[in-house]
C-alpha positions as CSV (number, residue, x, y, z in Angstrom):
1,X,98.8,82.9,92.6
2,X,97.9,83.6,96.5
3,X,99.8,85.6,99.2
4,X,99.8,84.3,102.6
5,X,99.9,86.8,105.1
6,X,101.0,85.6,108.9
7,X,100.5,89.0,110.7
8,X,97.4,90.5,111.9
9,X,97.7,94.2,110.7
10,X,99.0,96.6,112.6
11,X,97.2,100.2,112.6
12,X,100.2,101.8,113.9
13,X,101.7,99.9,111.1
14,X,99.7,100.6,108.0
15,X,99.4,104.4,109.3
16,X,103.1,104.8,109.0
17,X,103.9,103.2,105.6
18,X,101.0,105.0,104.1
19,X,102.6,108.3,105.5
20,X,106.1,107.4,104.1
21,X,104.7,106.7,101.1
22,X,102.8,109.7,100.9
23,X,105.9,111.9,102.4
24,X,108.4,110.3,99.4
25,X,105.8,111.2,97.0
26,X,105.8,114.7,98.0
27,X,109.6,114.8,98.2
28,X,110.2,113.9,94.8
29,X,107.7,116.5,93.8
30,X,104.7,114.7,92.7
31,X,100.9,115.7,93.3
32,X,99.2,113.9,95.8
33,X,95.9,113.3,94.3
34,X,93.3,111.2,95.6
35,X,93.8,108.2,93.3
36,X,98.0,107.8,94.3
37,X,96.5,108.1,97.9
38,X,94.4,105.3,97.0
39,X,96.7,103.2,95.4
40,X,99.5,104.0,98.4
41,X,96.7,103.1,101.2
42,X,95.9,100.0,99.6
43,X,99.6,99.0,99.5
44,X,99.9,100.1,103.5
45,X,97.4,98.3,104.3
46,X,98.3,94.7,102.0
47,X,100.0,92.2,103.5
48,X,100.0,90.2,100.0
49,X,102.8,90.5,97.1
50,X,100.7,92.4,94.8
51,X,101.2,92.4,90.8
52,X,99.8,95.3,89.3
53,X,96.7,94.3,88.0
54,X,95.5,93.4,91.6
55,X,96.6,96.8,92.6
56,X,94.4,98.5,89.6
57,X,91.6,96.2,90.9
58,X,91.8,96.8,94.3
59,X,91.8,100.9,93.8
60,X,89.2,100.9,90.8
61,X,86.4,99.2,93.5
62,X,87.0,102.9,95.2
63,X,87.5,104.7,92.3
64,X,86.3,103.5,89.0
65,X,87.6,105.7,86.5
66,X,90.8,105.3,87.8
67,X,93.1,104.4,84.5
68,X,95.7,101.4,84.8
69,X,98.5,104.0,83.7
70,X,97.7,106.0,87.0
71,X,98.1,102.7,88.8
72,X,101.2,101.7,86.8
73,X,102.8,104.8,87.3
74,X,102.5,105.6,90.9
75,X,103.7,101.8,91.4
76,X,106.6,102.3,89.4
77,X,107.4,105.9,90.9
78,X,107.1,104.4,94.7
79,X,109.5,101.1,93.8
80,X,111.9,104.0,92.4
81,X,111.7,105.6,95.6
82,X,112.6,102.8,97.6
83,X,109.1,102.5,99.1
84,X,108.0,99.1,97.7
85,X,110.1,96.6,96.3
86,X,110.1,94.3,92.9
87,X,109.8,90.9,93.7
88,X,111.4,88.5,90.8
89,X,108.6,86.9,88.5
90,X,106.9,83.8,90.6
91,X,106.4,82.3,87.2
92,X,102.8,83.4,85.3
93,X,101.9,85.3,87.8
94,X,104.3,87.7,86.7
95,X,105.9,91.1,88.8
96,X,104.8,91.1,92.4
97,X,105.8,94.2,94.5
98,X,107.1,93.7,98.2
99,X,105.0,96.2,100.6
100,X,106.6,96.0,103.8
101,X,110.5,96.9,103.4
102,X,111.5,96.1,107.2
103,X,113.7,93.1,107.1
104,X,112.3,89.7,106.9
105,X,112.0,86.6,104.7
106,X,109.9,85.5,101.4
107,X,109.2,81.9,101.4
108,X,107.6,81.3,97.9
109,X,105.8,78.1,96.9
110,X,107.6,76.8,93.4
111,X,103.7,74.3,93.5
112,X,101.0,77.0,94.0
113,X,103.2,80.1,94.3
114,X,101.8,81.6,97.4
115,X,104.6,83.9,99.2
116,X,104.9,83.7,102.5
117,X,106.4,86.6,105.0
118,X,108.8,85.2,108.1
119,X,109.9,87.7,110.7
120,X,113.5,86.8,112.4
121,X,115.0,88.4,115.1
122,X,117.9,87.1,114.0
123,X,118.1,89.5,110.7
124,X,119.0,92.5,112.9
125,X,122.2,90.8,113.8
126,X,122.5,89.5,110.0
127,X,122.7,93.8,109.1
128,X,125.2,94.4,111.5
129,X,127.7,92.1,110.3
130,X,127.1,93.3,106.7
131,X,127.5,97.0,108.1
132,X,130.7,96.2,109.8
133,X,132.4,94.2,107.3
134,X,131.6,96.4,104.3
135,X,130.1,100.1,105.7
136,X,127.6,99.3,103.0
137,X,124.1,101.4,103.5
138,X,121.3,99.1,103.4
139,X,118.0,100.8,103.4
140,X,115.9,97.5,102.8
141,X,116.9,93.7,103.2
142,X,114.6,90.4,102.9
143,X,115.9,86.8,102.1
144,X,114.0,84.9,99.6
145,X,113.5,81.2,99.8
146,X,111.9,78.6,97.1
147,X,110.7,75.5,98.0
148,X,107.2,73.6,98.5
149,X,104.6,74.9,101.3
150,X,102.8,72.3,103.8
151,X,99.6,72.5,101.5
152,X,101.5,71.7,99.0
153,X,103.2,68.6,100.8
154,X,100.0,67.2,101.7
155,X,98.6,67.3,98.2
């Protein structure tokens, strides 16, 4: 399965998720050794839907003796957080995490499973109706969508 990214990253951007990361880490009392920094830069700086296998690869090419339960873990620790989300299974591909919590929209392919990130404007207004008619906190929103890409179409 392929991610689709359809932003050019954003320094400013990758500089503060890796920081929150980092900061929620050190909230919640864990060390901050050089492997979770790994492992939380590579996620700042992915625009993909990463399983954790991709992750493991991605971090071992920096640090090879890194072990997959190291990977695992700080994964599992920053989705507990709140500062990556689970994505439901995409079929084989199995768990993908969601990277950027701002609010926007996750068009998957159900033919070649690529995921697909859409900003709206209109999602601001979307939250404040929700926050008005139920003073319900929401600290991370995205829409999914299923359906079949143009690539996909053409085929």
């Amino acid at each position: 399965m392929v991610t689709q990214p359809v932003t050019v990253p954003n320094v400013e951007r990758i500089h503060a998720r890796y920081k929150a990361m980092l900061q929620a880490l050190r909230r919640a009392n864990y060390r901050i050794t050089p492997q979770r920094m790994a492992v939380c830069q590579f996620l700042a700086e992915t625009r993909s839907h990463p399983t954790p296998s991709e992750i493991y690869h991605a971090v071992k090419e920096q640090f090879p003796t890194i072990s997959r339960a190291t990977v695992y873990n700080t994964v599992a620790v920053l989705k507990d957080l709140g500062e990556i989300i689970e994505l439901p299974s995409g079929g084989s591909a199995g768990v993908r995490y969601e990277t950027d919590i701002t609010p926007h929209v996750n068009l998957t392919c159900m033919r070649c499973g690529r995921i697909f990130d859409v900003a709206l404007e209109d999602l601001d207004s979307i939250l404040h109706e929700i926050d008005a008619r139920t003073q319900f906190n929401v600290t991370s929103f995205h829409i999914e969508g299923y359906g079949v890409c143009p690539d996909c179409q053409e085929a």
